[in-house]
DRENDRENMI-207393 format. One record per residue: residue in one letter; x, y, z negated of N, C-alpha, C in turn. Coordinates in pm, whole numbers, plus 32768, in hexadecimal, padded with zeros to 4 digits. Layout:
N
aXYZXYZXYZ;...
***
This chain:
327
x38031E7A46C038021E12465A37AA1D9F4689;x37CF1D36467B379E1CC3469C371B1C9E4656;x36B21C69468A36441C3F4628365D1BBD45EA;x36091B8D457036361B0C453035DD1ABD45BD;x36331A22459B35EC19CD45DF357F198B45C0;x351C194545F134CB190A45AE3490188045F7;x3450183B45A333FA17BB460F339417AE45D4;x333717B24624329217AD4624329316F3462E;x326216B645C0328C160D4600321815D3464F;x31BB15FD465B313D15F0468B30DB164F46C5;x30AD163B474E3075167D47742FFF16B8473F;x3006176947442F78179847162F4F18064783;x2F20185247382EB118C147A52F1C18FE47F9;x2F3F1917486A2FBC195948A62FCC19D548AA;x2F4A1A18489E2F541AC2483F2F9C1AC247DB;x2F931A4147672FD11A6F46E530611A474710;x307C19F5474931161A004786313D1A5E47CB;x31051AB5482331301B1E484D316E1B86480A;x311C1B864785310F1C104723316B1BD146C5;x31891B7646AD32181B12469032A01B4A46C9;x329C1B43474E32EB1B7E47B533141C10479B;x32A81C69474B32ED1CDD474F333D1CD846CE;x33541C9146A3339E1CAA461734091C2D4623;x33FF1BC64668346B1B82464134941B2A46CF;x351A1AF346F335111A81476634E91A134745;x34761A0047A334391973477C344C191447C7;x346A18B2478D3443182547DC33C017CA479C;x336F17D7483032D817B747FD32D6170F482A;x325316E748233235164B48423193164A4868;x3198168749123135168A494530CC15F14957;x31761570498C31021511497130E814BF490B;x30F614ED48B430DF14D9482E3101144F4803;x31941411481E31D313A14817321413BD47A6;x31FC133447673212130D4688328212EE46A6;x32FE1356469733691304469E33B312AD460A;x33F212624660341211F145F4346312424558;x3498124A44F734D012814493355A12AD44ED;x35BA12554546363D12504568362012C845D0;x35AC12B7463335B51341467A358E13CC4623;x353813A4460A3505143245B8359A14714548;x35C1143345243658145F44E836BE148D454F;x36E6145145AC370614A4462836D2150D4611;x363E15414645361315AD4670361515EC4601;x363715CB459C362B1643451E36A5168E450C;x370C160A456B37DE1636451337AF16B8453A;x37BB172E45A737D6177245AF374517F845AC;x36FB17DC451236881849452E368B185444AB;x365118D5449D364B190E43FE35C218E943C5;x353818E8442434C618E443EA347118734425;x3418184E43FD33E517B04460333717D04428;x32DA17E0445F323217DC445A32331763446A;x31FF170443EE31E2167B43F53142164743CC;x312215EA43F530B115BD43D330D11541437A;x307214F2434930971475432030D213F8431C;x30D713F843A3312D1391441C31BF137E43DF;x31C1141343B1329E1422437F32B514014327;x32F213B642FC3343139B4294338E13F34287;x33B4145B42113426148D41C7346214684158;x34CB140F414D352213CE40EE35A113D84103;x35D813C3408A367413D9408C36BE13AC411C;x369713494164372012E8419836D813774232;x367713A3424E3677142C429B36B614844282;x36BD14DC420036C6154B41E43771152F41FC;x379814B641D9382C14AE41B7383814ED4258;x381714AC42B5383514DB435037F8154B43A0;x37A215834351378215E4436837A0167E4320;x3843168E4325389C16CC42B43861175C42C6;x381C17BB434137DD184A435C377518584317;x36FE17CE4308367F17B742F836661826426C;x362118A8425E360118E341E9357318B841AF;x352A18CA422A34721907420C343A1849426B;x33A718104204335317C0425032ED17F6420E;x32BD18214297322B180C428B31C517DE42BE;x319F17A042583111173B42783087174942A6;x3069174B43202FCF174243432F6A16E942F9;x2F5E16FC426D2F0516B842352F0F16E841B1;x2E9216A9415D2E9E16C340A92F1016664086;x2EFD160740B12F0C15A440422FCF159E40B4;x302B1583403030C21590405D30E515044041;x30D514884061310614074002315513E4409F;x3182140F40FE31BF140B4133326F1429412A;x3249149340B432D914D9408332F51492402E;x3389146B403133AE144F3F8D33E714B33F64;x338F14CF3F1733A4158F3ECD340A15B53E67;x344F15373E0D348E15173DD6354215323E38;x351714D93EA4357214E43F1835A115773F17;x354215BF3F5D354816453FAE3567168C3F21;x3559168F3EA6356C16EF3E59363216DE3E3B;x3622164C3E2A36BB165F3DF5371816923E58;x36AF168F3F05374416B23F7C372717363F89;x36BD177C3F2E3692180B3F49368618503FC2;x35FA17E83FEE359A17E04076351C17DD4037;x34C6184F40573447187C401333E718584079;x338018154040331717C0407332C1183C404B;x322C181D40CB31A8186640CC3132183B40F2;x30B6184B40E9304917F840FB2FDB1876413E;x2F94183C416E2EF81897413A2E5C18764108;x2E9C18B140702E0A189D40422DAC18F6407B;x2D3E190F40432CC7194E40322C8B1946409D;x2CA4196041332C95195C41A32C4D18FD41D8;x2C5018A441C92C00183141FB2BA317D6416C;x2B7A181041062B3A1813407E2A9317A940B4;x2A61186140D029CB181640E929C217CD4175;x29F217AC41CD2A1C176242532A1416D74218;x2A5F16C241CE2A8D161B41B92A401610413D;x29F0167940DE297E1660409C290A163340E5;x28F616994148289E167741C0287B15C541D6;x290A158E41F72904150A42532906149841C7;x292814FA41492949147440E528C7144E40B2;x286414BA40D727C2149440D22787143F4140;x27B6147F41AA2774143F4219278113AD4223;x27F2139E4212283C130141F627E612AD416F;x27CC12EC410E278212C2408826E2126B40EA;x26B512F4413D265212F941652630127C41D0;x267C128A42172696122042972693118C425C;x26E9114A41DF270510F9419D268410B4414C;x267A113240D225E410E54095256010C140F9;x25591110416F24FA111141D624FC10B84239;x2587104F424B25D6100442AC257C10094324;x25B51088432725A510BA43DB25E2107D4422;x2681106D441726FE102F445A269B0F80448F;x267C0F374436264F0EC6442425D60EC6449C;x255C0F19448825290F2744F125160F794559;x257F0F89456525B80FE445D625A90F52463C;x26260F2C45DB265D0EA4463B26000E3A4648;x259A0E1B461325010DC8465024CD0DFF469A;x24A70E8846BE24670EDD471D24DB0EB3477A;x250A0EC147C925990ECC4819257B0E2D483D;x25800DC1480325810D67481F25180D0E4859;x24BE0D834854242A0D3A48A523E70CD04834;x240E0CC447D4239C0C724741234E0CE046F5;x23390D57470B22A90D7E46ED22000D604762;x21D90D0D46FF21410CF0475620B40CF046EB;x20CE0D3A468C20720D3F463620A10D7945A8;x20430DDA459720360E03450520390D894483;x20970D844419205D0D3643BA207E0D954314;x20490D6442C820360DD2423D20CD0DE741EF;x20FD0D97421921910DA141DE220D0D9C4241;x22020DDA42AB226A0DCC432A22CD0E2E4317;x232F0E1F42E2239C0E7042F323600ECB4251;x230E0E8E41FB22DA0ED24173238A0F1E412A;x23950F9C411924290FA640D524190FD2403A;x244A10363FFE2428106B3F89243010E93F7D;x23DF114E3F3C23AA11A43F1E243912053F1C;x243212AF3F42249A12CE3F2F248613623EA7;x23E513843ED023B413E93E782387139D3DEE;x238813E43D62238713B43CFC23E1135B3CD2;x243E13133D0C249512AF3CE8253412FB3CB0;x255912633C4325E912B03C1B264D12B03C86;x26AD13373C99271D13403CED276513363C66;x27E312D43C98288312E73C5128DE131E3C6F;x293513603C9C2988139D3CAF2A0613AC3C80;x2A4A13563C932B0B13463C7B2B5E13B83CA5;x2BA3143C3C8D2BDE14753CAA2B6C14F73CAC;x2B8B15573C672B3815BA3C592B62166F3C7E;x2BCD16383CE92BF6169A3D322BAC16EB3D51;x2BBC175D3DD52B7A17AE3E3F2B1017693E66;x2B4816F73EA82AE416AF3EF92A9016583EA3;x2AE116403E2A2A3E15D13DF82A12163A3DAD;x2A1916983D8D29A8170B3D5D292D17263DD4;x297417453E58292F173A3EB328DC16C53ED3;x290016623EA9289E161B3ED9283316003E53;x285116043DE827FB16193D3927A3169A3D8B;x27C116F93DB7274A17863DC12704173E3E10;x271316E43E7E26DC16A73EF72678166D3EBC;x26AC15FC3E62264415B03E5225FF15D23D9D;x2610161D3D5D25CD16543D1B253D16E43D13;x25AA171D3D9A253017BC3DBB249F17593E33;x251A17263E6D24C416FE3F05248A167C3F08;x2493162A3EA4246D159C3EA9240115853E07;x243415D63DA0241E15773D49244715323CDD;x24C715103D3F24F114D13CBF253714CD3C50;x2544147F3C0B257814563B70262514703B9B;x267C14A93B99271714CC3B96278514953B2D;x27BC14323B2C2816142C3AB9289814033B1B;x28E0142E3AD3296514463AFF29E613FF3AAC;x2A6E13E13AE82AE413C73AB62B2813FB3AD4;x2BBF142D3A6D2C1A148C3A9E2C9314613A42;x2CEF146D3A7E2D8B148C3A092D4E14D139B6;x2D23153D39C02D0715C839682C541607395A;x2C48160C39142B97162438FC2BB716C23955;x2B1416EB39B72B0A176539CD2AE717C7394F;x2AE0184039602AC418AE39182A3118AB3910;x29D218A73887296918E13893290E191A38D6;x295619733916292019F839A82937197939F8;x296B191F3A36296F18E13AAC292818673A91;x290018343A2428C417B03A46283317FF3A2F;x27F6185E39DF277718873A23279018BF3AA9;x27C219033AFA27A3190A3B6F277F188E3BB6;x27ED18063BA827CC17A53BBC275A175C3BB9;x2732175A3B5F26B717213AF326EE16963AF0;x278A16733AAB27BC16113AAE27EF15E83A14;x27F415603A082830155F3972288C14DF3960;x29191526392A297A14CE39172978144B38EA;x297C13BE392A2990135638B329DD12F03906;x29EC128338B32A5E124B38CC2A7211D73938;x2AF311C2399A2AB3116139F82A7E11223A04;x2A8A10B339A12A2B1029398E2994107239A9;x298710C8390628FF10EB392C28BF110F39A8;x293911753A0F28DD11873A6E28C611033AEB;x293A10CE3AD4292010603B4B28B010183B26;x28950FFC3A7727FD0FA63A5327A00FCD3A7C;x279310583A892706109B3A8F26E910D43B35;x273E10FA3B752735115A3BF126DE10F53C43;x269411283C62263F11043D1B26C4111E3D9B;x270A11633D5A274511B03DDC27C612003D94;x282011903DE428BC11C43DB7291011E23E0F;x294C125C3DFF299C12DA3E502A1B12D03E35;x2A7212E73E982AF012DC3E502B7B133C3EA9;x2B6113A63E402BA914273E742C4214143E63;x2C8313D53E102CFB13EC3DCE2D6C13F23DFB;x2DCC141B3E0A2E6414423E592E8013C33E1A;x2F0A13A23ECD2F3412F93EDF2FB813103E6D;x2FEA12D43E03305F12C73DAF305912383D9A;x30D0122A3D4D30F611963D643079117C3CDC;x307E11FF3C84302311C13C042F7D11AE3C32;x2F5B11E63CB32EFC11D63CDA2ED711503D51;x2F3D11253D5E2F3E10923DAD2EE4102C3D71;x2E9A102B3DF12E0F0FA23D932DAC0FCA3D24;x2D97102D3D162D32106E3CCE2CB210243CCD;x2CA1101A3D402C120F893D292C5F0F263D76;x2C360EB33D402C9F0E173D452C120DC53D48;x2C490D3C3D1E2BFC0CFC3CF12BAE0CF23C70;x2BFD0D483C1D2BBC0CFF3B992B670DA13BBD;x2B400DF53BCF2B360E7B3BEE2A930E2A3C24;x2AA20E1A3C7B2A620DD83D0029C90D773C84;x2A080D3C3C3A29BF0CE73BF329790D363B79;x298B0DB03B5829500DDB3B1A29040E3F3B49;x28F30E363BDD288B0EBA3C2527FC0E593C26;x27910E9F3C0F270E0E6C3C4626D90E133CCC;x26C20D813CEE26AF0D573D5B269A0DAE3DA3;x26270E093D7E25CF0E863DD026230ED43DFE;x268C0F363DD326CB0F6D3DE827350F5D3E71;x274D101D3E9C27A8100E3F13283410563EE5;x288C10553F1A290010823F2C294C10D73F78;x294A11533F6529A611CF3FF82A1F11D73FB9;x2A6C11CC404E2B0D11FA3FEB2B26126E4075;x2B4112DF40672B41136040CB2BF113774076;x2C1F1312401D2CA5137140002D44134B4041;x2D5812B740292DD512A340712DD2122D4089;x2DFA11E240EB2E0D114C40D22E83111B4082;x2E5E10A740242EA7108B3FB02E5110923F3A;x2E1210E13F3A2DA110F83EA42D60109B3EA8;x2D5010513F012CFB0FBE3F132D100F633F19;x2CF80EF53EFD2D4B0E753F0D2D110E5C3F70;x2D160E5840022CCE0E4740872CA20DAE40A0;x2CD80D57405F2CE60CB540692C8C0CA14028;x2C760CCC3F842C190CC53F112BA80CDF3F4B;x2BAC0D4E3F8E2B380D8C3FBB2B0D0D5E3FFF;x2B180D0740862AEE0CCF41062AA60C3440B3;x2AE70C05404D2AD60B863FEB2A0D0BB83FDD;x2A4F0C343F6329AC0C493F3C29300C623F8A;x29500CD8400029100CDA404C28AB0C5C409C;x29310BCD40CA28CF0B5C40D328920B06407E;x28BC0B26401628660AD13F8827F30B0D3F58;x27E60B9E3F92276D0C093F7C27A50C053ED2;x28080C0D3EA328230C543E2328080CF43E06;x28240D1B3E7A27DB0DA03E9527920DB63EF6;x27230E1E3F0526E90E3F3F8627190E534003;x277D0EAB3FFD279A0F0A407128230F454047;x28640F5C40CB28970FCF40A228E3101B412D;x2909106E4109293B1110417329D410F74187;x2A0410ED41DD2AB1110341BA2ADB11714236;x2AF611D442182B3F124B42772BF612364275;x2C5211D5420C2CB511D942122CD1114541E5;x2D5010F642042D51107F41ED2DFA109341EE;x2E020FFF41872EC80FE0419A2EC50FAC421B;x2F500FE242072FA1100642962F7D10144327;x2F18106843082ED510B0439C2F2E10E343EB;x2F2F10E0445C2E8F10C944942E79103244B6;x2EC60FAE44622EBD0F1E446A2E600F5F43FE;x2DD50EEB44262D5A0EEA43C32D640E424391;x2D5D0E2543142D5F0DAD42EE2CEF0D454347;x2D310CEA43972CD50CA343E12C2C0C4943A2;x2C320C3B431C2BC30C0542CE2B470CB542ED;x2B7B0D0D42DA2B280D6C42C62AD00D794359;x2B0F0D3443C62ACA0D63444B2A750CE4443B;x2A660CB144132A1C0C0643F629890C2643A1;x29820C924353290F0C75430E28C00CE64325;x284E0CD7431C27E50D31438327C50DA6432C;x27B80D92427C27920E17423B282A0E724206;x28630EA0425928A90EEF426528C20F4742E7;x289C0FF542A128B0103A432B295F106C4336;x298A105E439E2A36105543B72A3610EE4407;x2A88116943CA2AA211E944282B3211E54437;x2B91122F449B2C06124044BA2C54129E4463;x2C2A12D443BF2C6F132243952C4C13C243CC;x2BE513CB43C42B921461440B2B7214A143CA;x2B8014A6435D2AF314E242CF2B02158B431D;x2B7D15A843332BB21646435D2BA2166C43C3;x2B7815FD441E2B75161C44872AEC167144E3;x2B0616DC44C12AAC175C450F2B0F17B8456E;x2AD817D045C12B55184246042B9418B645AF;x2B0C18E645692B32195F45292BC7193B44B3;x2B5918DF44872BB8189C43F22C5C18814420;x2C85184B449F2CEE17FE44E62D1D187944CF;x2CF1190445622D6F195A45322D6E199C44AA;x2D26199C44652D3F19FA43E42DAE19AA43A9;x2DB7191B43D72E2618D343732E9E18D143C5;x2E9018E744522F26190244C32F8019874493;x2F0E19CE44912F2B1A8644A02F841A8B43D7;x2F201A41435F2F511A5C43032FED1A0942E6;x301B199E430B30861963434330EE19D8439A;x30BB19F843FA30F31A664439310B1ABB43C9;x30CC1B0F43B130DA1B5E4345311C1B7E42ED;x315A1B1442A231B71ABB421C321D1AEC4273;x323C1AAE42E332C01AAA432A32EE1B43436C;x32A91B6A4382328B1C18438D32E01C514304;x32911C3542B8329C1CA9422533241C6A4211;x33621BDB4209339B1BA841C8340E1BF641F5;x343F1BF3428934A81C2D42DD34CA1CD442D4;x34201CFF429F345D1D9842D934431DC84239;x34601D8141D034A81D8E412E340E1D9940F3;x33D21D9F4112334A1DAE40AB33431D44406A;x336E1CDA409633731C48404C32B21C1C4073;x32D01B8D405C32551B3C407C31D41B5F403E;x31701B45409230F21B54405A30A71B0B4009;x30D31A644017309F1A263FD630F119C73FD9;x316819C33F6331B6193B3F3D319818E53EF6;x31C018763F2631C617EE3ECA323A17CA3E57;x328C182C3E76330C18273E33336618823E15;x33BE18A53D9F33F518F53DAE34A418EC3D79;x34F018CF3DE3357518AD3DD8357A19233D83;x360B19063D1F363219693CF136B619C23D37;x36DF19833DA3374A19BF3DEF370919993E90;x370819CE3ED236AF19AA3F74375B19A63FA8;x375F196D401B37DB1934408037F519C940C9;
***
């Protein structure tokens, strides 16, 4: 009996492709070339399963040409790559991995907080440039990160993780925004308390922004957003590019409407809005928050995994969707 086919669209650990190999024929992508939508549909006409990262688009005018295509799964949490809507009506079941990379990208959504209010990035780049020649009382002065309010937009895995961060380990004051209030039991673990955006954008020292990319989540902080944060105040967005108005943002940043701010993801990366490389209190990362070795394969292997269970009938480990008839 023949094994299903599959395509790995992007290169990962070549162990976990190997162990890929024992369960299905693969066609891998060692040099890890983005193919355009028209090739990557090619390479799908004739495969049942595809390990995708973010790079892929899955939408109808694919799936239509990709008539075998059953199982995607996604090397990442966040799926706004899928149109899930798509894949459900052609009954092609989408997969992600949560939990796996949780405290990792809690890890960096602090570090990034940290780096920002502290504008390390800023004098990084004066050190480097040969203009340090003297101590003065306010050189590179940033703002406080212990005792101060954190805000927190999206009160997922990860912005819980980062509420324990900066509530057990810092200090501070926690208030949070959500579609949906947490449970009792979780906002004391937190030591966080629900209120409403405005409020938190008025009040926060330090605003986080966890929230999965949807079209209802497009522009979440804008301009008028922007105008109601504290001069003082900085800005991390560790969640998708799009949640930001990147233009707005590069605006405030040089008007010092706000302090600072962190960006790990930007629209239409990996093009970074050219105003944002222009102004000095902003630290700029490549979209890494996950990026640890360990964390990488736990999210290759759980991808793997999905596509494993999915093929040999156990069904998926962790779906995004659930057709009511699969292809």
């Amino acid at each position: 009996m023949s094994k299903p086919r599959i395509l790995v669209a992007r290169a990962i650990f070549p162990d976990i492709v190997e162990r890929l190999r024992e369960h299905f024929d693969v066609e891998a992508n060692p040099d890890d070339v983005i193919w355009a939508p028209q090739e990557l549909a090619a390479r799908l006409a004739d495969k049942d399963g595809v390990l995708t990262t973010g790079s892929q688009r899955i939408d109808a005018a694919l799936l239509s040409a990709a008539p075998r295509l059953k199982v995607c799964a996604n090397m990442a949490v966040g799926y706004n790559n899928f149109d899930v809507d798509a894949m459900t009506a052609a009954g092609v079941l989408g997969t992600n991995t949560p939990d796996v990379l949780t405290e990792t990208t809690a890890d960096f959504g602090f570090a990034l907080l940290m780096a920002t209010a502290r504008r390390m990035t800023e004098s990084e780049h004066y050190l480097r440039a040969g203009k340090w020649t003297k101590w003065s009382y306010d050189m590179f002065a940033g703002s406080d990160i212990h005792g101060s309010t954190l805000g927190i937009i999206g009160m997922g895995r990860i912005g819980q993780g980062i509420a324990k961060r900066g509530a057990h380990g810092f200090g501070m004051k926690v208030v949070y925004h959500n579609r949906s209030r947490l449970s009792a039991e979780l906002e004391a673990e937190c030591k966080a308390t629900y209120v409403g955006k405005h409020e938190l954008l008025r009040t926060a020292d330090h605003v986080v922004l966890v929230v999965p990319y949807t079209p209802a989540s497009h522009h979440t902080i804008g301009t008028a957003e922007l105008a109601v944060m504290k001069p003082t105040a900085t800005l991390v967005n560790i969640a998708r590019g799009g949640i930001v108005d990147d233009a707005a943002l590069a605006v405030a940043l040089r008007e010092r409407r706000i302090a600072a701010a962190g960006l790990d993801v930007f629209e239409g990366e990996p093009s970074v809005h050219p105003d944002l490389l222009t102004v000095p209190n902003v630290v700029l990362t490549p979209h890494i928050a996950s990026a640890t070795v360990p964390t990488r394969r736990a999210m290759a292997n759980l991808a793997a995994d999905n596509l494993i269970a999915f093929f040999d009938g156990r069904g998926p480990l962790t779906p995004v969707n659930q057709p009511s008839t699969l292809r």
